[in-house]
GULUMNU-612527 format. One line per field, with one value per residue (C-alpha): residue number from 1; x negated, y negated, z. Coordinates in steps of 0.5 Angstrom, whole numbers, plus 500, padded with zeros to 3 digits. Layout:
seq [NUM; ...]
east [X; ...]
north [Y; ...]
up [Z; ...]
This chain:
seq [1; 2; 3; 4; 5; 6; 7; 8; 9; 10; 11; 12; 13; 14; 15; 16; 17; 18; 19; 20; 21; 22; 23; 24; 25; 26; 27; 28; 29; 30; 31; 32; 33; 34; 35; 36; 37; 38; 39; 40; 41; 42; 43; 44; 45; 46; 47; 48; 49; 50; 51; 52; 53; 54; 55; 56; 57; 58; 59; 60; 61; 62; 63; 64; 65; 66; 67; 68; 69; 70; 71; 72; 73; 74; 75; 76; 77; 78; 79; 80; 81; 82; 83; 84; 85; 86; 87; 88; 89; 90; 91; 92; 93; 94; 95; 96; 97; 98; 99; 100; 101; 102; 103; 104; 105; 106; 107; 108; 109; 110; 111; 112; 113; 114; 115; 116; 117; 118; 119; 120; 121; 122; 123; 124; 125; 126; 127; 128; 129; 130; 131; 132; 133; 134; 135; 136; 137; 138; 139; 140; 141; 142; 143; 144; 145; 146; 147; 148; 149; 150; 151; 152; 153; 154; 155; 156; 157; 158; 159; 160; 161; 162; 163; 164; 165; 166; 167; 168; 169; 170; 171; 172; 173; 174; 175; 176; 177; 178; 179; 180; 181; 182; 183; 184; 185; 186; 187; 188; 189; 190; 191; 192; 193; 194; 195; 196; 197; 198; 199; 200; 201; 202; 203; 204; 205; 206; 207; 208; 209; 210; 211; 212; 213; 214; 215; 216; 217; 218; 219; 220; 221; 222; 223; 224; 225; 226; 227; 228; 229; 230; 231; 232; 233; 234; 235; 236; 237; 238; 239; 240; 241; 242; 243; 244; 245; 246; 247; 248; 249; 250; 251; 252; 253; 254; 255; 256; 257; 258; 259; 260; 261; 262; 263; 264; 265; 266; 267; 268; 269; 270; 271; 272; 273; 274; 275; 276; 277; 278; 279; 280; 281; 282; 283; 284; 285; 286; 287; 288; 289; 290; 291; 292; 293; 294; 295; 296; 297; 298; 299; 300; 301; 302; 303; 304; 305; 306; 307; 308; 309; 310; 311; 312; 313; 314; 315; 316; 317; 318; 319; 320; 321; 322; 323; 324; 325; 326; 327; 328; 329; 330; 331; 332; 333; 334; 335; 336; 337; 338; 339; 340; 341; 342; 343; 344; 345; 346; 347; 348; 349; 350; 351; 352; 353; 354; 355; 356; 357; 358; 359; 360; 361; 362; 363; 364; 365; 366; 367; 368; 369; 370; 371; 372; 373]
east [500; 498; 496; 500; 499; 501; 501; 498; 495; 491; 486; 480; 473; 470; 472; 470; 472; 470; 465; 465; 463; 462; 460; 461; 457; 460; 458; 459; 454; 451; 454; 461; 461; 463; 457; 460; 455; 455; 452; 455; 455; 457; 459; 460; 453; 449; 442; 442; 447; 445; 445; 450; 453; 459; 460; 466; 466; 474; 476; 475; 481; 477; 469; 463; 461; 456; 449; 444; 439; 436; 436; 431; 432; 435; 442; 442; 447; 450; 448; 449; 448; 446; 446; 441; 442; 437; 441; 436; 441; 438; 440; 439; 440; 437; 435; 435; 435; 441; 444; 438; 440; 448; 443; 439; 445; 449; 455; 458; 458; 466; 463; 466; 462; 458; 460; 455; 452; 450; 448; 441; 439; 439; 436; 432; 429; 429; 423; 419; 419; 418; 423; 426; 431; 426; 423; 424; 430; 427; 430; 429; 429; 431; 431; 434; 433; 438; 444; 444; 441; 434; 432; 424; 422; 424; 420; 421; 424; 427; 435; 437; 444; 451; 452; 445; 442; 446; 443; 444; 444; 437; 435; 433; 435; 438; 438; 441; 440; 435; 427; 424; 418; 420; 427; 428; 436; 436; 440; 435; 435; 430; 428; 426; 423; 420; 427; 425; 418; 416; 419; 420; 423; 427; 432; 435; 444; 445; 450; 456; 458; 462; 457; 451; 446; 449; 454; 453; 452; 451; 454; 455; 457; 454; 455; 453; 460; 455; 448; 445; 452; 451; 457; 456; 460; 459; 462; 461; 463; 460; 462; 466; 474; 476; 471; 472; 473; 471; 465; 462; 457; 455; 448; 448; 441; 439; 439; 434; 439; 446; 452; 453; 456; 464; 469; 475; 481; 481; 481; 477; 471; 467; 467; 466; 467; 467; 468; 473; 474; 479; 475; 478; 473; 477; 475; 476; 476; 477; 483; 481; 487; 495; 497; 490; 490; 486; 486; 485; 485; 483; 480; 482; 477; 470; 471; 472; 479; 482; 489; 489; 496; 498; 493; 494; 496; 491; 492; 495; 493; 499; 494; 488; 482; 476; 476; 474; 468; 471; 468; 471; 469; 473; 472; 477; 480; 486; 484; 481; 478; 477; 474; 472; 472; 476; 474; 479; 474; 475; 481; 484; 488; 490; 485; 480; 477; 474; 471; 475; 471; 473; 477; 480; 482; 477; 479; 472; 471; 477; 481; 485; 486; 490; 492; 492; 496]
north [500; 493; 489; 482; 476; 472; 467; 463; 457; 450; 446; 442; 444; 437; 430; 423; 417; 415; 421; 427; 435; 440; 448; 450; 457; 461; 467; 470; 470; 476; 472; 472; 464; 463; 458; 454; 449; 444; 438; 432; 426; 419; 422; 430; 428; 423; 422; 423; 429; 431; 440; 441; 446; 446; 452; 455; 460; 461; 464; 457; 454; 448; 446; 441; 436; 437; 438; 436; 441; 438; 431; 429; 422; 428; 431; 437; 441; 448; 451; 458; 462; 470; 473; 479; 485; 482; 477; 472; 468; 464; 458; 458; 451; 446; 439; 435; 430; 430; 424; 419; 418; 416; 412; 408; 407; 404; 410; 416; 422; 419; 413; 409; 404; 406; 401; 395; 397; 404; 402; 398; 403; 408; 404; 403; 409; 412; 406; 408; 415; 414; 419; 420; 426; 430; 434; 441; 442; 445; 452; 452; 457; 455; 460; 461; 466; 463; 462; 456; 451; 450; 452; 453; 448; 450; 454; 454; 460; 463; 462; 456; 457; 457; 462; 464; 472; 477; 481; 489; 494; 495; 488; 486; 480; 482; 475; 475; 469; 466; 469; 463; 462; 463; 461; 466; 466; 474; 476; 478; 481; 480; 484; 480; 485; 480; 475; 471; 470; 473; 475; 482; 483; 490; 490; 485; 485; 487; 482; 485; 482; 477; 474; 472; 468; 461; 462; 461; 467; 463; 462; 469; 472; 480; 485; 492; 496; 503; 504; 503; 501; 493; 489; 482; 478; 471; 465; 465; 461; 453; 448; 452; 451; 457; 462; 461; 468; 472; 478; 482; 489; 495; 498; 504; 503; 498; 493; 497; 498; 495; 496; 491; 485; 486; 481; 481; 478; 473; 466; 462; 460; 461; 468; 470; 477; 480; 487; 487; 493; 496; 499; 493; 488; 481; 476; 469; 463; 457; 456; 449; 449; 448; 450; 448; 452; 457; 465; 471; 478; 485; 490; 498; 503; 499; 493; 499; 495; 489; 488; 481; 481; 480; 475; 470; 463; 460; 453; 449; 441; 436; 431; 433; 433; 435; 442; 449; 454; 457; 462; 468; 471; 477; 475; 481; 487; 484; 476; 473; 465; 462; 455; 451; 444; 438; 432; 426; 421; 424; 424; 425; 420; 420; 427; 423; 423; 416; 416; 411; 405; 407; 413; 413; 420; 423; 430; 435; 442; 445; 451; 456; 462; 468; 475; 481; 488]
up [500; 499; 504; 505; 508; 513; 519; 514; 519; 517; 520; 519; 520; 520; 516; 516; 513; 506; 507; 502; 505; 499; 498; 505; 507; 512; 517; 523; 528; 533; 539; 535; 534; 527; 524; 518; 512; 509; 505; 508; 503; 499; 493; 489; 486; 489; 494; 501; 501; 509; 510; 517; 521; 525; 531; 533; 540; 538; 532; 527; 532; 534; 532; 534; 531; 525; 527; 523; 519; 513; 510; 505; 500; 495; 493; 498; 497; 497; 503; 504; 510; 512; 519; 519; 522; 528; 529; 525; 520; 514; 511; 503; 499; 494; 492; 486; 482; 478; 480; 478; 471; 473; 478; 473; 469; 474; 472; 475; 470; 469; 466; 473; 476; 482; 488; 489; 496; 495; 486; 490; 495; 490; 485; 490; 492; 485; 484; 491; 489; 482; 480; 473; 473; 470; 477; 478; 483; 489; 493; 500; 506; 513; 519; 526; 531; 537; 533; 529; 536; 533; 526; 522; 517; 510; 506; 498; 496; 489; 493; 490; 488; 491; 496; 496; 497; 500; 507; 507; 513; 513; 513; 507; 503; 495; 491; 484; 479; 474; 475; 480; 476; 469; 469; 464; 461; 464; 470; 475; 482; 487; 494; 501; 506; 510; 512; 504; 506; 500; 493; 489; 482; 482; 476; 471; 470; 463; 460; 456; 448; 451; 455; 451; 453; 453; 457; 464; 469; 476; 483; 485; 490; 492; 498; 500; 499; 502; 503; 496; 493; 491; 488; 486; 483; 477; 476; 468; 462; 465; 462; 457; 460; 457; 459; 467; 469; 474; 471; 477; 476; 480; 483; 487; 487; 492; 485; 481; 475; 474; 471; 465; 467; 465; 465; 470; 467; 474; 471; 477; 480; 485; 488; 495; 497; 503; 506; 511; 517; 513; 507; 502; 499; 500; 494; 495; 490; 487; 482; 478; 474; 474; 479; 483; 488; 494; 493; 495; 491; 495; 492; 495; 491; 492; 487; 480; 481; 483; 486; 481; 480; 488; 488; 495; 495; 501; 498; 493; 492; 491; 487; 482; 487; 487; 491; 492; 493; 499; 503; 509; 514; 519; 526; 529; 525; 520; 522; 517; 516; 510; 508; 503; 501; 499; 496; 495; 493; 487; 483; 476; 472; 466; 464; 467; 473; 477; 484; 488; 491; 499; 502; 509; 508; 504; 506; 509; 510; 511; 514; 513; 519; 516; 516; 513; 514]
């Protein structure tokens, strides 16, 4: 029988006025707090994004504030997070310097203004650090060994994408993505023994005839289903509107070989996937089209096939905002948090999206408590 779901309650992990907060992580740590990340920010792309946690000793029913983690000048985002079987939890992100040319043209990417008090700092700052828009972007790494209180110093890493590697029973790091030297198109996975010190090349994701290599395979999402058994599941078609669905594939050696990547007829972006209690794979993501909403699928024979027709409205949007990216965790048997963000200092108007100058309620990381028997 399906599971269905219910008592379906929603609240806000952290908002400020006129502030953004986008590409939330999630996890659950060894003293069973829920840690949730962020890139606390201006706009959705822009400089001084800071990363920050928020804590939850309650299910996700009340949070702190948000701790500070990393901040540089750059645009900080999308960090992820990992609990290790040790307890060890690790913080994936990125910096780049996307933003600089809207920086130096005074525009967004929309073509709206940027407002005069951020347009000089900004400007500013590309010219101290003699910044182009040309720099490599940087995968960092981060560390901590008491639950989210304290943290180590980044270190460069191959994981810079949404979502960020996945941790396996062992302790081992698996992270599917571009080669992180080359950059090549291939799909690869790479293998961390050591908590991401370190890197290794073990197998490279075969692409089906729908996905050649222009279209864009990226912020996935991959879990350990069984000892050796690795589902993981892509956004694809970046950039082309019509080729927005979910694909995934298999390894059932650890992420040596891999099934080709395969298209699923999910229409969303970007996947997150949890193993719940019950056996169930619950695959969280965003739906960016009419009607714009949060949703879920669940999976009952180990991701060969998907329950996409029952998928779960978590959330529906009133207005067109920039939204999305939720991730979940199960904090009890059947209980499960979901978050993800949204961003009402971006909105469209007349097929066109504008960044509005002020924002009171500018929207933040928010919730959704929900259950599922």
């Amino acid at each position: 029988m399906p599971l269905t779901a219910g008592n379906i309650e929603h609240g806000v992990v952290a908002a400020r006025p006129d502030q953004m907060y986008g590409w939330p992580g999630i996890t659950r740590t060894a003293d069973n707090e829920i840690l949730v990340s962020a890139s606390e920010r201006i706009y959705h792309v822009a400089p001084q994004g800071r990363t920050v946690v928020m804590r939850s000793a309650d299910a996700g029913r009340t949070w702190s504030l948000p701790q500070e983690i990393y901040n540089s000048e750059l645009d900080d985002r999308d960090a992820s997070l990992q609990t290790m079987p040790d307890g060890t939890i690790v913080l994936t992100s990125f910096s780049t310097t996307d933003w600089v040319p809207y920086i130096l043209s005074g525009t967004f990417i929309e073509g709206t203004p940027i407002p005069e008090r951020w347009l000089s700092q900004w400007q500013a700052l590309c010219e101290r650090q003699g910044l182009t828009g040309e720099q490599p972007q940087r995968d960092w790494l981060m560390r901590t060994e008491d639950g989210g209180r304290t943290w180590s110093r980044p270190i460069d890493t191959p994981t810079g994408q949404h979502a960020g590697p996945g941790v396996l029973a062992d302790g081992r790091l698996i992270y599917v993505g571009l080669g992180p030297v080359e950059k090549r198109a291939g799909i690869c996975a790479w293998e961390s023994t050591d908590k991401g010190d370190t890197w290794e090349k073990v197998g490279e994701i075969p692409r089906s005839k729908e996905t050649p290599e222009e279209m864009g395979m990226d912020e996935n999402h991959l879990v350990e289903i069984s000892p050796g058994h690795l589902l993981v599941l892509f956004r694809t078609g970046t950039g082309d509107w019509d080729n927005q669905f979910l694909h995934q594939s298999h390894s059932y050696d650890a992420g040596r070989t891999w099934s080709e990547a395969e298209r699923l007829p999910v229409w969303g972006y970007p996947p997150h996937l949890t193993v719940l209690s019950s056996g169930a794979i619950l695959c969280t993501y965003g739906h960016r089209n009419v009607p714009l909403t949060i949703r879920a699928m669940l999976s009952y024979d180990e991701g060969q096939t998907w329950d996409y027709e029952n998928f779960i409205t978590l959330y529906e949007l009133t207005a067109s905002h920039d939204f999305g990216y939720p991730v979940s965790v199960e904090p009890e048997p059947g209980e499960i948090l979901t978050v993800y963000y949204l961003n009402k200092k971006y909105v469209l108007v007349d097929g066109k999206y504008f960044h509005l100058p002020y924002t009171e309620d500018a929207g933040g990381i928010m919730s959704v408590r929900w259950t599922l028997k």
